[in-house]
Predicted model as a PDB file, atoms N, CA, C, CB and O in Angstrom, pLDDT in the B-factor column:
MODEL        1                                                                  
ATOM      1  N   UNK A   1      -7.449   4.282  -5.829  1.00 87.00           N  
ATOM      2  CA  UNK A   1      -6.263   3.974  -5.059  1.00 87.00           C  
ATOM      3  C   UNK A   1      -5.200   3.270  -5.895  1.00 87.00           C  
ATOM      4  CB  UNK A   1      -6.631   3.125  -3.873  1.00 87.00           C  
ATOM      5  O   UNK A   1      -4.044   3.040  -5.540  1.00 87.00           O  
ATOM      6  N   UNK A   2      -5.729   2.985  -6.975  1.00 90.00           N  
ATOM      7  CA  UNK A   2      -4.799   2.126  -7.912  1.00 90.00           C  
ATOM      8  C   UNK A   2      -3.312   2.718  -8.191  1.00 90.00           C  
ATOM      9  CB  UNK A   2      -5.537   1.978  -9.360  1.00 90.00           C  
ATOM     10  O   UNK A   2      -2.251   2.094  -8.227  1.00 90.00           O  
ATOM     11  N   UNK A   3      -3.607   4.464  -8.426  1.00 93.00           N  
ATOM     12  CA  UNK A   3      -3.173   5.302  -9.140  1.00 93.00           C  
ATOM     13  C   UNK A   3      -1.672   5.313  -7.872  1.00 93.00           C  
ATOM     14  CB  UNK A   3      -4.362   6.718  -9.499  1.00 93.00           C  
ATOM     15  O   UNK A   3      -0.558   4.857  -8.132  1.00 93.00           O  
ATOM     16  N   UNK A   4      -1.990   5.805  -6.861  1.00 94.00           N  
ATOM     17  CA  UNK A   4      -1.412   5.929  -5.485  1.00 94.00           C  
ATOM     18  C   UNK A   4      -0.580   4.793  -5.418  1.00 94.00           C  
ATOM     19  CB  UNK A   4      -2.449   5.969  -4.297  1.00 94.00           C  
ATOM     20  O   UNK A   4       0.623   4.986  -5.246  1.00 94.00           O  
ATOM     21  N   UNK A   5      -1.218   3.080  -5.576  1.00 94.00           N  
ATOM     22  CA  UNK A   5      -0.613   2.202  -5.417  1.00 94.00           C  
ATOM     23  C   UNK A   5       1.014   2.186  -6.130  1.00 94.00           C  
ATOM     24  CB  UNK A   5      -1.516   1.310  -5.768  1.00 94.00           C  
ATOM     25  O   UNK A   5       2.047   1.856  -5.547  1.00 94.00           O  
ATOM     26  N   UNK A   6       0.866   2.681  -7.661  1.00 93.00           N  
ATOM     27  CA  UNK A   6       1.703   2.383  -8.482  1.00 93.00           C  
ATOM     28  C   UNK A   6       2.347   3.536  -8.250  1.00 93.00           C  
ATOM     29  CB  UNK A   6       1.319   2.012  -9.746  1.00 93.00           C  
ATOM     30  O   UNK A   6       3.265   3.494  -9.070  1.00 93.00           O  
ATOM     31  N   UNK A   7       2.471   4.780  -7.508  1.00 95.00           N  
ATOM     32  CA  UNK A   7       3.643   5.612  -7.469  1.00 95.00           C  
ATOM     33  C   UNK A   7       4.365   5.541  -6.298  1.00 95.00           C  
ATOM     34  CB  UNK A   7       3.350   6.905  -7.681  1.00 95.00           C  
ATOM     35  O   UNK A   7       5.117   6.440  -5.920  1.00 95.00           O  
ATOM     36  N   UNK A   8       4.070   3.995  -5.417  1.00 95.00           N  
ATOM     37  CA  UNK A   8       4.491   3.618  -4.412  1.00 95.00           C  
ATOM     38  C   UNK A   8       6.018   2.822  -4.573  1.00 95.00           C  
ATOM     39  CB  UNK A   8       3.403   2.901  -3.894  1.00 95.00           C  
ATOM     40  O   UNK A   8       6.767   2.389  -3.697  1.00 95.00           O  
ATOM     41  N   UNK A   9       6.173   2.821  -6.328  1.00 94.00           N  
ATOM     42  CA  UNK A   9       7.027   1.899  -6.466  1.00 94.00           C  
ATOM     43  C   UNK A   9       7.978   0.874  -5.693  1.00 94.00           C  
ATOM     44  CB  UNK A   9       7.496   2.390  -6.963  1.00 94.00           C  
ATOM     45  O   UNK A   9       9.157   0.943  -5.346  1.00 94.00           O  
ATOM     46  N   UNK A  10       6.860  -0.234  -5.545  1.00 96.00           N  
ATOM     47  CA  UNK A  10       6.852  -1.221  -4.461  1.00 96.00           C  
ATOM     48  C   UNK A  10       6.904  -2.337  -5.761  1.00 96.00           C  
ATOM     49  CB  UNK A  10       5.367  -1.204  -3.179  1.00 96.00           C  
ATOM     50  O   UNK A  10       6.075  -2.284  -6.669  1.00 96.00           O  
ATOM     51  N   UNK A  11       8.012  -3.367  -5.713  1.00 95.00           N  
ATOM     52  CA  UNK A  11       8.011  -4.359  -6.341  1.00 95.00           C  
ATOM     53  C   UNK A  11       6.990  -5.330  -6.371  1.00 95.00           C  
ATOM     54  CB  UNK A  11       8.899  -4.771  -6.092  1.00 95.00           C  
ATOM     55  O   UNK A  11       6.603  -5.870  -5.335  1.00 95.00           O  
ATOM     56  N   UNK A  12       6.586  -5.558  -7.337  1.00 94.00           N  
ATOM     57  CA  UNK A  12       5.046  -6.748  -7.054  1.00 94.00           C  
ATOM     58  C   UNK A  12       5.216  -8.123  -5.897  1.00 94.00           C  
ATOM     59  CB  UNK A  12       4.653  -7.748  -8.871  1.00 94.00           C  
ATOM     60  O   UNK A  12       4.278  -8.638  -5.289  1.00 94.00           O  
ATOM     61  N   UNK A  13       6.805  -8.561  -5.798  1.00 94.00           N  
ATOM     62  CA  UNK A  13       7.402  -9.816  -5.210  1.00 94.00           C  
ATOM     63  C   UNK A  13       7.515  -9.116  -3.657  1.00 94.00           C  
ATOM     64  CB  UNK A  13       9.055 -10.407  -6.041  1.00 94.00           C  
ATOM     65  O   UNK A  13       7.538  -9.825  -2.651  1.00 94.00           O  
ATOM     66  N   UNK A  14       7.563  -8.038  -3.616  1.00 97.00           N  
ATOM     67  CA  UNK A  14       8.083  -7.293  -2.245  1.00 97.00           C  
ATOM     68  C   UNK A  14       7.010  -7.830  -0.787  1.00 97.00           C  
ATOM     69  CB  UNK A  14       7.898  -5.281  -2.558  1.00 97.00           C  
ATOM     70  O   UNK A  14       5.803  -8.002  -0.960  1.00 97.00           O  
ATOM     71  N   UNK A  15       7.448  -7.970   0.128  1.00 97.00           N  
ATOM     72  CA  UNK A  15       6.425  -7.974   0.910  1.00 97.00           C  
ATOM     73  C   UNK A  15       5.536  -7.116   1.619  1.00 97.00           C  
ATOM     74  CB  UNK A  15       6.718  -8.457   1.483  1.00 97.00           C  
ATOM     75  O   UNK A  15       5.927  -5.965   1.424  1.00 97.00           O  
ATOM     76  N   UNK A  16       4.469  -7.123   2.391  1.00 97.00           N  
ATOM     77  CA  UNK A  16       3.558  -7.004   2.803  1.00 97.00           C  
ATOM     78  C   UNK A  16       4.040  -5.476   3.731  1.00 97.00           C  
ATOM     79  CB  UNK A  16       3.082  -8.370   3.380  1.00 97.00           C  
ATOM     80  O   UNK A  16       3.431  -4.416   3.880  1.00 97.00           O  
ATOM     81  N   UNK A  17       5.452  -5.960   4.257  1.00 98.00           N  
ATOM     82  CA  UNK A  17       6.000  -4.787   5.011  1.00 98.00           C  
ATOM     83  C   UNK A  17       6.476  -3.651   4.174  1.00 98.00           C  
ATOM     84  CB  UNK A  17       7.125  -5.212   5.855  1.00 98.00           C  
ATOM     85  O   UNK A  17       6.224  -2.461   4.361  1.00 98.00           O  
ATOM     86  N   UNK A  18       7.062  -4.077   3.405  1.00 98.00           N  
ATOM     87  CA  UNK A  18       7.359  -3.099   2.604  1.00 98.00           C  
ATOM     88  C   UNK A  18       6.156  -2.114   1.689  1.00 98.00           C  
ATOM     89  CB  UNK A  18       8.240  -3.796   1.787  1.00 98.00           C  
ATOM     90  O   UNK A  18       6.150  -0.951   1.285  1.00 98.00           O  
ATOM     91  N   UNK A  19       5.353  -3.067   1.633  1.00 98.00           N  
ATOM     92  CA  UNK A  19       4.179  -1.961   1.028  1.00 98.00           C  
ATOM     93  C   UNK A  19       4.071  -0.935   1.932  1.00 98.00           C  
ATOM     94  CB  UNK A  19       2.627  -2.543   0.827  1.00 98.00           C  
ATOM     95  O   UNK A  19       4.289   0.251   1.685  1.00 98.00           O  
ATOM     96  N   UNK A  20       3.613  -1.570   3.358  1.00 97.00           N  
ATOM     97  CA  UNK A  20       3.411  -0.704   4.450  1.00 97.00           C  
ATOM     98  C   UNK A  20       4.012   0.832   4.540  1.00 97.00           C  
ATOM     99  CB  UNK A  20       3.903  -1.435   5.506  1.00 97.00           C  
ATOM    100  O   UNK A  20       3.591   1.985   4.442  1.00 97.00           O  
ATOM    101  N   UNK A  21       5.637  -0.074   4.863  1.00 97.00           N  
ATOM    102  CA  UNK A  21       6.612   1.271   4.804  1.00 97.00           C  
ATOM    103  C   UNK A  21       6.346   2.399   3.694  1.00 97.00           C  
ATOM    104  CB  UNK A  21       8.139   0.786   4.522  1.00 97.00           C  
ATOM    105  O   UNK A  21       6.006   3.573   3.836  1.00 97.00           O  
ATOM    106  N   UNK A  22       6.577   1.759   2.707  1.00 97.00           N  
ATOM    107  CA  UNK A  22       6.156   3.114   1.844  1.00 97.00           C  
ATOM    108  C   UNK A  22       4.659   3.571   1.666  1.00 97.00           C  
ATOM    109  CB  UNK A  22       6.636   2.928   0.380  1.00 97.00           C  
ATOM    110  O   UNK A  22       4.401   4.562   0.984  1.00 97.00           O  
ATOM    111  N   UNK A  23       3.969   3.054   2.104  1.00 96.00           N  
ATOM    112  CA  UNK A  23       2.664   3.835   2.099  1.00 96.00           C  
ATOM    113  C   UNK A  23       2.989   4.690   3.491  1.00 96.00           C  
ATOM    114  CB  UNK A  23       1.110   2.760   2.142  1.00 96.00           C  
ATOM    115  O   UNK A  23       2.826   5.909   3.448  1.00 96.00           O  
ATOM    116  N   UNK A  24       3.301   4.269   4.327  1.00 96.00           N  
ATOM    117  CA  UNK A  24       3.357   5.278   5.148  1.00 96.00           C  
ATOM    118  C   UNK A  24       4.358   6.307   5.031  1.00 96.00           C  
ATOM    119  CB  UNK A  24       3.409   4.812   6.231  1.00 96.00           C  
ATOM    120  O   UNK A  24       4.444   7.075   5.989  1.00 96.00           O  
ATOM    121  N   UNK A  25       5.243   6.503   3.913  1.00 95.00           N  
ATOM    122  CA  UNK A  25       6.105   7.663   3.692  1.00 95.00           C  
ATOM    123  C   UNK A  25       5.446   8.046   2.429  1.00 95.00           C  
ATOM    124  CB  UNK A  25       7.756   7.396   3.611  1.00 95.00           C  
ATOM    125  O   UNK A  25       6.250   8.556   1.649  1.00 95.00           O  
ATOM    126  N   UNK A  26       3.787   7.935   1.803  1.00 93.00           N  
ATOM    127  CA  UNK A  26       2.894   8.778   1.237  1.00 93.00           C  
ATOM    128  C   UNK A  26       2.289   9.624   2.231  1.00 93.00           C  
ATOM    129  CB  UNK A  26       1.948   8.083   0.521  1.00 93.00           C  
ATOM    130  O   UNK A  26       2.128  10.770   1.810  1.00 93.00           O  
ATOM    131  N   UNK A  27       1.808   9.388   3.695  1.00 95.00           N  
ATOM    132  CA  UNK A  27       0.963   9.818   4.291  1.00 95.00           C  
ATOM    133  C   UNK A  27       1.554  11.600   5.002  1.00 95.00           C  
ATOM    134  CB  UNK A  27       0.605   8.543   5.270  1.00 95.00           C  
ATOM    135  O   UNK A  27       2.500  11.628   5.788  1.00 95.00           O  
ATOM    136  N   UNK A  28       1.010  12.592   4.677  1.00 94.00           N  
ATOM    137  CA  UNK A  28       1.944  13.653   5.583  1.00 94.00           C  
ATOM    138  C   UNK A  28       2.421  13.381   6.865  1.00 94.00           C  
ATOM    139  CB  UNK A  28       1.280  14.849   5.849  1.00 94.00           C  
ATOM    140  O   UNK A  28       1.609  12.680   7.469  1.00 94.00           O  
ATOM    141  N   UNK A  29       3.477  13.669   7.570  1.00 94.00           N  
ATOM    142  CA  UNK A  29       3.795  13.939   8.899  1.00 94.00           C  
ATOM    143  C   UNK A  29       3.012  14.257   9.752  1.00 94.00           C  
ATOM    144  CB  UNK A  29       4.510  14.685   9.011  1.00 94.00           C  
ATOM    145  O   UNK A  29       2.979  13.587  10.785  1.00 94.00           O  
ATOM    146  N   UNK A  30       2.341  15.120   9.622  1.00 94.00           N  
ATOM    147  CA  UNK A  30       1.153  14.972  10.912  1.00 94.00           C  
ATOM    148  C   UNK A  30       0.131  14.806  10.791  1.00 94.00           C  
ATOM    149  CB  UNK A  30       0.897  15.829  11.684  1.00 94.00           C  
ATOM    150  O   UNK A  30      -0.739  15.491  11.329  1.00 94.00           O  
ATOM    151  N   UNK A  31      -0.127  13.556   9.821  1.00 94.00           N  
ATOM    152  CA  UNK A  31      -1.472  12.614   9.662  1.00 94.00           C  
ATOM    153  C   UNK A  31      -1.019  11.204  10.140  1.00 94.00           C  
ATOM    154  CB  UNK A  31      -2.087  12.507   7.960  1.00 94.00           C  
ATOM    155  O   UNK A  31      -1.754  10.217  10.125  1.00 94.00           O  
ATOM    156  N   UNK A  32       0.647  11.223  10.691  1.00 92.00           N  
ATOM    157  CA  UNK A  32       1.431   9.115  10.636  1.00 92.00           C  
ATOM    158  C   UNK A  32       0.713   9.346  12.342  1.00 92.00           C  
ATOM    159  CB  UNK A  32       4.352   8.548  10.459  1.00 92.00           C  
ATOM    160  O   UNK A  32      -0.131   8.503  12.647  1.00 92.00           O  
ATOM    161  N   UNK A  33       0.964  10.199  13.169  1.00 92.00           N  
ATOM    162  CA  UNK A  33       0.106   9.911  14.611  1.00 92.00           C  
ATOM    163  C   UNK A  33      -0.739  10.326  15.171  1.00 92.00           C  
ATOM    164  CB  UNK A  33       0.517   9.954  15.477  1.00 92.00           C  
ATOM    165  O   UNK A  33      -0.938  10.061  16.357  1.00 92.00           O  
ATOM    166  N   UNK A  34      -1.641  11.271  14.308  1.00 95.00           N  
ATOM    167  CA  UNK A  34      -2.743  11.599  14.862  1.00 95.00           C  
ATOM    168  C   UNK A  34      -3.690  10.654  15.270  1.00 95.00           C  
ATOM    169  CB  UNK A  34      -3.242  12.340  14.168  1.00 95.00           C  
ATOM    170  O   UNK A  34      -3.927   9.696  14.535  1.00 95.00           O  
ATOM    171  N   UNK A  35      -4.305  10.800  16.419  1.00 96.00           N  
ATOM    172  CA  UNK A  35      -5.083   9.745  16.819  1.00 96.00           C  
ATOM    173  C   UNK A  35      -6.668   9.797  16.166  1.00 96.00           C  
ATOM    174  CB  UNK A  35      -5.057   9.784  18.398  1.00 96.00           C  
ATOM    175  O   UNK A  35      -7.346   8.776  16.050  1.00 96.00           O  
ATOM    176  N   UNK A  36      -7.170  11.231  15.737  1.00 96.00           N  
ATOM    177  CA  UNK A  36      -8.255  11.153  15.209  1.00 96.00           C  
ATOM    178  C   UNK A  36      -8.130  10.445  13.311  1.00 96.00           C  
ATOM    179  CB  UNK A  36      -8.807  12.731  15.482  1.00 96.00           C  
ATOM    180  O   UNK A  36      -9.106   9.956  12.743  1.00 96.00           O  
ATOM    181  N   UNK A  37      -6.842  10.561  12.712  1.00 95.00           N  
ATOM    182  CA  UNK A  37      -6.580   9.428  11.553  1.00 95.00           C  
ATOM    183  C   UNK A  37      -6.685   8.589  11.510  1.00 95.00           C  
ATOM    184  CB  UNK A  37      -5.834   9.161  11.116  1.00 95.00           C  
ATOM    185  O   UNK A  37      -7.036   8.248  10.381  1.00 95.00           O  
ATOM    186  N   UNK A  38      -6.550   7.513  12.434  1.00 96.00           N  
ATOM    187  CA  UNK A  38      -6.054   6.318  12.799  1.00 96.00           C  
ATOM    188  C   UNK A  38      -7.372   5.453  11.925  1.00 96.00           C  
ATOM    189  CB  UNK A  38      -5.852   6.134  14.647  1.00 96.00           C  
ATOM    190  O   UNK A  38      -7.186   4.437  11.256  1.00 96.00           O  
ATOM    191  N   UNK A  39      -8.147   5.850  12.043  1.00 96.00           N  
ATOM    192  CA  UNK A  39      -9.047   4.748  10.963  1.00 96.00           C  
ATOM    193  C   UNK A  39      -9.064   5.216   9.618  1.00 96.00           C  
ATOM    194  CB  UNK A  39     -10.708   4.564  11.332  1.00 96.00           C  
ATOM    195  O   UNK A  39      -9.383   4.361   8.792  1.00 96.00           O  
ATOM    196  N   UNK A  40      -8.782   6.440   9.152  1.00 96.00           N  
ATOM    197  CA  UNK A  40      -8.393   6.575   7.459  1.00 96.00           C  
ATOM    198  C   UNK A  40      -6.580   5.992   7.302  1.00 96.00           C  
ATOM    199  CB  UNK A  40      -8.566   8.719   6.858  1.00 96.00           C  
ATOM    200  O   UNK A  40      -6.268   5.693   6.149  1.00 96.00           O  
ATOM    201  N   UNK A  41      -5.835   5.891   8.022  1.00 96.00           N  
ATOM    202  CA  UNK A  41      -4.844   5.338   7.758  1.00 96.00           C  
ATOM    203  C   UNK A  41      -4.699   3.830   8.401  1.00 96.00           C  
ATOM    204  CB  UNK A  41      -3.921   6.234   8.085  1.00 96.00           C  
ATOM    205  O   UNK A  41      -3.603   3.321   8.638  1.00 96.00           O  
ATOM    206  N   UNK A  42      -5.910   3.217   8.638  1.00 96.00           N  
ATOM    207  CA  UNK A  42      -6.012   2.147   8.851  1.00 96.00           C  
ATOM    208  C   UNK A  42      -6.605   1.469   6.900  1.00 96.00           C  
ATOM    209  CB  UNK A  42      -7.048   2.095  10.356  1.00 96.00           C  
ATOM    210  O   UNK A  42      -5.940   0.581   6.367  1.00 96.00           O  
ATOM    211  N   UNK A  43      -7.628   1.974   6.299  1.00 96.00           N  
ATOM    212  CA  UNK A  43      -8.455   1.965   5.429  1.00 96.00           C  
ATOM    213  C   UNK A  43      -7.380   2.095   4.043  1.00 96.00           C  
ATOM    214  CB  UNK A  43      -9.579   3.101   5.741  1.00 96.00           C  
ATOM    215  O   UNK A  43      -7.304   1.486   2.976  1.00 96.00           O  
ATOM    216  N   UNK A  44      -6.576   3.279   4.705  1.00 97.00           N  
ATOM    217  CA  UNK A  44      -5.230   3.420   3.223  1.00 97.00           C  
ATOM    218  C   UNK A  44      -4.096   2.276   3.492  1.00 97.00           C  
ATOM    219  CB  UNK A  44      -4.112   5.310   3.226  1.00 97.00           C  
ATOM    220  O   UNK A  44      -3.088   2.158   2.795  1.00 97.00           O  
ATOM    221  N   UNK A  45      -4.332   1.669   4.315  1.00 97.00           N  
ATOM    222  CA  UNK A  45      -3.265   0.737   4.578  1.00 97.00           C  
ATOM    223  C   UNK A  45      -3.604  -0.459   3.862  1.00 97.00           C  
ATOM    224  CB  UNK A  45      -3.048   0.461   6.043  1.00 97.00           C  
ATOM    225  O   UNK A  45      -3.075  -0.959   2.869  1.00 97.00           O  
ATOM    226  N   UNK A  46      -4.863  -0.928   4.745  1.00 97.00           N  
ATOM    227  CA  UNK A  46      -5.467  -2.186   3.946  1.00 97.00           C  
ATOM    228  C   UNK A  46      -5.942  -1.916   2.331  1.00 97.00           C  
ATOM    229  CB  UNK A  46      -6.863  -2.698   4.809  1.00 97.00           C  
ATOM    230  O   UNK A  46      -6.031  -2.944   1.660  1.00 97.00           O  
ATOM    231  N   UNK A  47      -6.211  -0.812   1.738  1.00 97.00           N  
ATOM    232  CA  UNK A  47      -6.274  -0.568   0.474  1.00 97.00           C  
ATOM    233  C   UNK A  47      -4.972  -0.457  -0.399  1.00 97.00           C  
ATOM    234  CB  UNK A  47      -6.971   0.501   0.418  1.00 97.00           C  
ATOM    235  O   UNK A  47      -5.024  -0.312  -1.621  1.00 97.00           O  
ATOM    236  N   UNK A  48      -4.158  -0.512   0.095  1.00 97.00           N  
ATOM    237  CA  UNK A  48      -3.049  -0.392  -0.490  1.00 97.00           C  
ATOM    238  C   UNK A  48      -2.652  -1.781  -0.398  1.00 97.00           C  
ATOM    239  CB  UNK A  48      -2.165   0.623   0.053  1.00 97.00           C  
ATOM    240  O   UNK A  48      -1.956  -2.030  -1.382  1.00 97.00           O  
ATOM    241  N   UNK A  49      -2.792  -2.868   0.399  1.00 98.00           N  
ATOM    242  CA  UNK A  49      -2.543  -3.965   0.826  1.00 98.00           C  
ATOM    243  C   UNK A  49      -3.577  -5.156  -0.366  1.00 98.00           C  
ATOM    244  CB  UNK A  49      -2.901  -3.859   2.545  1.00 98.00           C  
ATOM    245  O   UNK A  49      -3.411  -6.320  -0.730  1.00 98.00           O  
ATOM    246  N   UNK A  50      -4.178  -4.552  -0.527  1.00 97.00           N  
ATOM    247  CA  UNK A  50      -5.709  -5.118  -1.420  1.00 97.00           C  
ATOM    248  C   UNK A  50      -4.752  -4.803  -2.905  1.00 97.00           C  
ATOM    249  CB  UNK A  50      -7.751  -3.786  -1.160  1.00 97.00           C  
ATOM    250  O   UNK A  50      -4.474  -5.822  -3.536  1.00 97.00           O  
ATOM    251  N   UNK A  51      -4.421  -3.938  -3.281  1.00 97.00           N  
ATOM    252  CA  UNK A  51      -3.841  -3.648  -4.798  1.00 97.00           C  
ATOM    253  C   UNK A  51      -2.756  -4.284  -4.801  1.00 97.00           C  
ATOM    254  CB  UNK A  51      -3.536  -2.181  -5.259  1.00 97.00           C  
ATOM    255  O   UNK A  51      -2.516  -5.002  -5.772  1.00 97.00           O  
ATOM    256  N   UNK A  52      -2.034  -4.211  -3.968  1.00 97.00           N  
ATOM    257  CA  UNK A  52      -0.612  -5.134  -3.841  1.00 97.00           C  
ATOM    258  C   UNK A  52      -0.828  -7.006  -3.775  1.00 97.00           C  
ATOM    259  CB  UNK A  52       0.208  -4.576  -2.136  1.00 97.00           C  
ATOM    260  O   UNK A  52       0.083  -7.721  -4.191  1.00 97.00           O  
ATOM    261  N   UNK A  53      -1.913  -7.515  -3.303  1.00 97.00           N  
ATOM    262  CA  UNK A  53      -2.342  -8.627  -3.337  1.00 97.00           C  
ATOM    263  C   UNK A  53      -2.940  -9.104  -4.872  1.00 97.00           C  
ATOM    264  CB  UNK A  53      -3.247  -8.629  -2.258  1.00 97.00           C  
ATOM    265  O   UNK A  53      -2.922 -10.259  -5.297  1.00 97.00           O  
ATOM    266  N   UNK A  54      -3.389  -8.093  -5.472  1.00 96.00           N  
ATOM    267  CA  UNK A  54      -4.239  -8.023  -6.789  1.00 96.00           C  
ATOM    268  C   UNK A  54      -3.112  -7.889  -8.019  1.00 96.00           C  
ATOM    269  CB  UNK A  54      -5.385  -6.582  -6.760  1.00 96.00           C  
ATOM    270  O   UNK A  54      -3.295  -8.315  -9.160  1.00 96.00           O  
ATOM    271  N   UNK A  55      -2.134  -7.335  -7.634  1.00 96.00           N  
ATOM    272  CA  UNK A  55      -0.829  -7.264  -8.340  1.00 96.00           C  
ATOM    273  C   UNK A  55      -0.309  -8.790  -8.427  1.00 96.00           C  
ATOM    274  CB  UNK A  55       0.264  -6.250  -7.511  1.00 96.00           C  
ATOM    275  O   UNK A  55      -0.224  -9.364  -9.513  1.00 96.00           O  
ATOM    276  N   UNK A  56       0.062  -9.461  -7.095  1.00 96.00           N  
ATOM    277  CA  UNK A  56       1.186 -10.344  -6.955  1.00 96.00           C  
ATOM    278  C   UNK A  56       0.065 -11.767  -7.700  1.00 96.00           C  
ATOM    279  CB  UNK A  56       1.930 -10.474  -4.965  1.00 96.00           C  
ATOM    280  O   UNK A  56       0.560 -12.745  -8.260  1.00 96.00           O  
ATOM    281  N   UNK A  57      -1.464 -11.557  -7.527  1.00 96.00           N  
ATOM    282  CA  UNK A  57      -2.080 -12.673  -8.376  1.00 96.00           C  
ATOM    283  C   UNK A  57      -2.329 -12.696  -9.631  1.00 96.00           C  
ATOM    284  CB  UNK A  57      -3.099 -12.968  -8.025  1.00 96.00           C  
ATOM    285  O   UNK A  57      -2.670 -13.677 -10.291  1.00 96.00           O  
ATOM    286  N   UNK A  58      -2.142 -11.468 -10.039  1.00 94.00           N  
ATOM    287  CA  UNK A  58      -1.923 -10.905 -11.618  1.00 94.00           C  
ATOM    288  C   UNK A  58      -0.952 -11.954 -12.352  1.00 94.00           C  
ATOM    289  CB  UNK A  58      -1.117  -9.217 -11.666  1.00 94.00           C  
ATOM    290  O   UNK A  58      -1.075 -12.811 -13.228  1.00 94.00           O  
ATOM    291  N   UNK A  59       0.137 -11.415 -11.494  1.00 94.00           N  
ATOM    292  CA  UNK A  59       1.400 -12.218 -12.304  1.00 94.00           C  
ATOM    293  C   UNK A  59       1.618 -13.194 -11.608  1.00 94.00           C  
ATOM    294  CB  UNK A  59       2.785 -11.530 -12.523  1.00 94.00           C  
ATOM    295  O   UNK A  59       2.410 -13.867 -12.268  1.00 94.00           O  
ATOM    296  N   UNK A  60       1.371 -13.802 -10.494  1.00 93.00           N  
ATOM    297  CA  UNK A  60       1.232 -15.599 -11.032  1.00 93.00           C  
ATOM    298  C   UNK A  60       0.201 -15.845 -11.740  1.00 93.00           C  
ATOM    299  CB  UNK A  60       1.047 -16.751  -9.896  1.00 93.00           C  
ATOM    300  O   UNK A  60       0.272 -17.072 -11.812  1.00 93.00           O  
ATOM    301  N   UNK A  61      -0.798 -15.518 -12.370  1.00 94.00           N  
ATOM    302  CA  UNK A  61      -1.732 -16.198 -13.101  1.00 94.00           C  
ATOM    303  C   UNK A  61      -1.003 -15.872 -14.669  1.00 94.00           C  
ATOM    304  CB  UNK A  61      -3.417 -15.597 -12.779  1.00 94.00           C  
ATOM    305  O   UNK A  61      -0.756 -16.625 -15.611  1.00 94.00           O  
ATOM    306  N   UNK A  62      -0.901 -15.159 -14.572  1.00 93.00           N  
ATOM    307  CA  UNK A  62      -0.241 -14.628 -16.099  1.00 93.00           C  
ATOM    308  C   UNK A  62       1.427 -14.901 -16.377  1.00 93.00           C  
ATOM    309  CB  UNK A  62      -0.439 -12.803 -16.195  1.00 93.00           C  
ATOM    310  O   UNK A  62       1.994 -14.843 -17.469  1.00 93.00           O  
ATOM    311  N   UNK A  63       2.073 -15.237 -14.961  1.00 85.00           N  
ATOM    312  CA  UNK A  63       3.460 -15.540 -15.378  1.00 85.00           C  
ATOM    313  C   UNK A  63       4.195 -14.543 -15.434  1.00 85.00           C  
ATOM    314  CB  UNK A  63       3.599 -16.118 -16.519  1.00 85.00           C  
ATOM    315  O   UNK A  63       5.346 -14.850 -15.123  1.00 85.00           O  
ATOM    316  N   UNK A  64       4.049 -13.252 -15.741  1.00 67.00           N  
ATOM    317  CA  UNK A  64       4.927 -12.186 -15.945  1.00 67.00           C  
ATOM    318  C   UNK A  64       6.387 -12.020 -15.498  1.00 67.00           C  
ATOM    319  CB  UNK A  64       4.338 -11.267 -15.480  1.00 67.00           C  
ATOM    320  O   UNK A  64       7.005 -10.992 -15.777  1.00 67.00           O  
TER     321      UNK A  64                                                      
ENDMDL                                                                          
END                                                                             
């Protein structure tokens, strides 16, 4: 998911919503309301949310 994360080009400082938004303009059109998705785009959400958290502690630990 790493790979996915970074062609999300989502600023590391950006927030939480904004990851969102653009992960959800990765997902096709008729996978954003299908109701039988709803737990793989629950799973790509919080995984995408997990790399973006792993990003923003990157660079405060390192300063970047």
């Amino acid at each position: 998911m790493q790979g996915t994360y970074d062609r999300l080009r989502v600023h590391t400082f950006a927030s939480w919503r904004d990851v969102v938004r653009a992960a959800n303009g990765r997902i096709a059109k008729n996978h954003r309301r299908a109701p039988a998705m709803r737990e793989a785009r629950k799973r790509f959400y919080h995984e995408m949310l997990d790399c973006h958290q792993r990003h923003q502690d990157l660079v405060r630990t390192f300063r970047l």
